[in-house]
N, C-alpha and C positions, 0 to 999 in steps of 0.2 A: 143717569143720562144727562142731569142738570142740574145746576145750583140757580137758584131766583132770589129775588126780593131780598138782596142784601143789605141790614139796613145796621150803623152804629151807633148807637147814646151812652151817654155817661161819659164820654171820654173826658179822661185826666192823666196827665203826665206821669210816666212810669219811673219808678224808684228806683230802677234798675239801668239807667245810663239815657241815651236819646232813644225817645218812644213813646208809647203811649199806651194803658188800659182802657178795654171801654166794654159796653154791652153788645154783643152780637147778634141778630134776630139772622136768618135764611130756611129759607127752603131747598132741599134736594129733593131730586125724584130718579127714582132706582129701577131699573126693570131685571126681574130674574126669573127662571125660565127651570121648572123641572116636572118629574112625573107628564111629560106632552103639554104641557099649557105653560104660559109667561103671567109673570106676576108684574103689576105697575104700581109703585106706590112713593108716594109723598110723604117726606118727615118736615117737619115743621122742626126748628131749631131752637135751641137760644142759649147761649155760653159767654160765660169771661174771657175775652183774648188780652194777652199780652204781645205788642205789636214793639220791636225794635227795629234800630238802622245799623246795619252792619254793612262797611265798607259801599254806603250808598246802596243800597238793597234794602229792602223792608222784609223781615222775616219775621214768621210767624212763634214766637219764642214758648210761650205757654196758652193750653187752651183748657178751658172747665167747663165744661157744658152741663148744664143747669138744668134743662129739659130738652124732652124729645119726643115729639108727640106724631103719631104713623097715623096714616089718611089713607083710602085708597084712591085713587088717581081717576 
């Protein structure tokens, strides 16, 4: 239902043309719903992005996620 507290470090210039690697921290939060009751829960994030420019657009090129830690809401 949301992405929060997006936050980047480490960033350094990517090898792979204009762009850039860095550390990713974020929160999502997810609602799903079965057996009559809805489930709310929070992942805590953290992964290596690879972040390029292509024709002025920033696309998301490779992602490694590191950890992933579930909370309940």
């Amino acid at each position: 239902t949301s992405i929060d507290a997006v936050k980047l470090s480490d960033l350094k210039p990517s090898a792979e043309g204009f762009g850039f690697q860095a550390l990713a921290a974020w929160t999502a939060t997810a609602r799903a719903s079965h057996w009559g009751h809805t489930h709310v829960r929070s992942v805590d994030y953290r992964a290596l992005v690879d972040v390029i420019e292509v024709d002025k657009i920033w696309k998301l090129r490779e992602i490694t996620v590191l950890e992933a830690r579930m909370k309940d809401a």
